[in-house]
N, C-alpha and C positions, 0 to 999 in steps of 0.2 A: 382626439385625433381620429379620422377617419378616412384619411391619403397617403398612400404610399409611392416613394419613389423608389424602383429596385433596379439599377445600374447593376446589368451583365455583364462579365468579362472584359472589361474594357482593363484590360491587362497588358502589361509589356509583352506576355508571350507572343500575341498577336503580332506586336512591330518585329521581333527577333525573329519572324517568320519571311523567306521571299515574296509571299504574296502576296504579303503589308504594300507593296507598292502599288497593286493592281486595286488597294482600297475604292469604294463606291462612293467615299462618303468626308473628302479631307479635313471637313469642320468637324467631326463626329465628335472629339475631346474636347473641344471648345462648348458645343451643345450637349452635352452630357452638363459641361462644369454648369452651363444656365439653368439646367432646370435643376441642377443641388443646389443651387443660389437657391431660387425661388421655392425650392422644398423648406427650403431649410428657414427661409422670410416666411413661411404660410407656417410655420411649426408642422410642419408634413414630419414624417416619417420617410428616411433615406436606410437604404439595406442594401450593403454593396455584397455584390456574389463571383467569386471566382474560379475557374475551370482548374483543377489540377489531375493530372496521370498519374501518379504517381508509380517509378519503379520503370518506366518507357525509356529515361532516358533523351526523349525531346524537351523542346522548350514550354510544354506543361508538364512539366517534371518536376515537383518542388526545388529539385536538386539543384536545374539550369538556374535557376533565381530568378524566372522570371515570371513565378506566378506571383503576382502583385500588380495591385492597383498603377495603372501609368504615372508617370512620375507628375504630369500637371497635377492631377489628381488629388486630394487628400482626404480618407474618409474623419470625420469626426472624431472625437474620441467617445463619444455616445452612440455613435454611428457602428451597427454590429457589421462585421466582414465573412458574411457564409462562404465556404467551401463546397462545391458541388462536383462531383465524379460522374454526374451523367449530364445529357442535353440541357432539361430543365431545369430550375434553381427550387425547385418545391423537394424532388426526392433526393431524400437521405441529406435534407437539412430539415432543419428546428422553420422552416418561415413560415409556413401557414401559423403554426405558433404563436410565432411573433405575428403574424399580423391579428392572429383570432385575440389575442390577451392586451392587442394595443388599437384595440375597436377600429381596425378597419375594415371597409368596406371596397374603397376602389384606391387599384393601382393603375401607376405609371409605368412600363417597360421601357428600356433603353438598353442601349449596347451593342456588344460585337458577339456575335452573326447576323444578321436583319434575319433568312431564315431559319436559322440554327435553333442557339439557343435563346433566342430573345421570341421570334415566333413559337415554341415550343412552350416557354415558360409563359406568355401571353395564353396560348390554349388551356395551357393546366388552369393556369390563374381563372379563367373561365367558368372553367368546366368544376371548379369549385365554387363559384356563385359571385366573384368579386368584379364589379364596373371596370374594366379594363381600358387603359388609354395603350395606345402602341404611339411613341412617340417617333415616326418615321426616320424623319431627317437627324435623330441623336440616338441611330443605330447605321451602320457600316456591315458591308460585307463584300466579298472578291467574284471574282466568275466561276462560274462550276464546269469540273470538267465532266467528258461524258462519262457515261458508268461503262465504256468500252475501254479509253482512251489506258494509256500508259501509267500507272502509279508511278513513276520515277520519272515522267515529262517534265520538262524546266516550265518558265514561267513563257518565254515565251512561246514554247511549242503547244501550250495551254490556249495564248491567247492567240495563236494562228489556227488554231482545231475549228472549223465552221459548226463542228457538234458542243463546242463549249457552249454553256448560257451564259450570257455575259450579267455583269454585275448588276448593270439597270434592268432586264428581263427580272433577275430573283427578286428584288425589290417591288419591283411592278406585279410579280406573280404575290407575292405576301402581303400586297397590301387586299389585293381580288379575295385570296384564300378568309382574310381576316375579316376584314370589314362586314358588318353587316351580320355575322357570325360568331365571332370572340373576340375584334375588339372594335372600338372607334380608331380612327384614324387619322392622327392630327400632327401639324407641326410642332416644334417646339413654339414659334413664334403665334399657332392659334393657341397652343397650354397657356403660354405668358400673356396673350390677353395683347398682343403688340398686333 
């Protein structure tokens, strides 16, 4: 085995959130679920990774119940489920690990934040030596507000703000930031060879 799939946070916390609705990306769980088909038909290695706070109180709180895999969703039962406390899915989990003891070499990224944590853990992934794919279109992400605006703006006063970046800019920006740099940049539909 030499391929890895590592599907980021693609967790219920994300939907129990308001700004689940301002989603970039509405197929995102649908194309996540194709490329663990097709990991899973290649004998690839799938590594699913989850955000939790624990002790916040929000809905990545273990407590909310809603850190866990989306309900379409199902990981394997061979399929390992990492917990990660920070951006990337590398620190303060076992994955390079798992991927140095299950001979691979290049991964796949997917999931939810496009810049968050899925561009983050693409760079680390990198910046450790591994072929990195960013599978664009089976990651999602919302508009950003400004670093001026109001911590406690509703959603729509976010998406009226002319300082917001909207959802297609951060995507557009992360693919600029990647490509060419730490990763390739491809559909799910160029991964699947369709």
């Amino acid at each position: 085995m030499t391929n890895a799939l590592i599907v980021i946070d693609v967790q219920e916390s994300f939907r129990a959130r308001p700004l689940w609705r301002t989603n970039s990306n509405p197929d995102v769980i649908e194309n996540v679920g194709r490329l663990v088909d097709a990991a899973r038909a290649a004998g690839d290695a799938v590594i699913w990774v989850v955000h939790s706070e624990p002790g916040t109180g929000g809905v990545f709180d273990p407590e909310s119940g809603f850190v866990r895999v989306v309900d379409e969703l199902k990981p394997a039962a061979d399929e390992p489920l990492l917990v990660k406390y920070v951006h990337n899915a590398f620190t303060g989990t076992d994955l390079q690990h798992r991927l140095t003891v299950g001979g691979v070499r290049a991964v796949t990224v997917c999931g939810l934040r496009t810049e968050q944590c899925v561009e983050t853990t693409a760079r680390v992934a990198s910046d450790l030596g591994y072929d990195v794919t960013f599978a664009v279109d089976a990651t999602s992400t919302s508009p950003i507000p400004h670093r001026d605006a109001p911590a406690d703006q509703t959603v729509e006063e976010l998406l009226a703000d002319p300082r917001t970046l909207s959802a297609q800019d951060v995507v557009t920006r992360t693919e600029y930031a990647l490509a060419g740099r730490f990763a390739t940049i491809r559909t799910v539909a160029e991964i699947l060879g369709e």
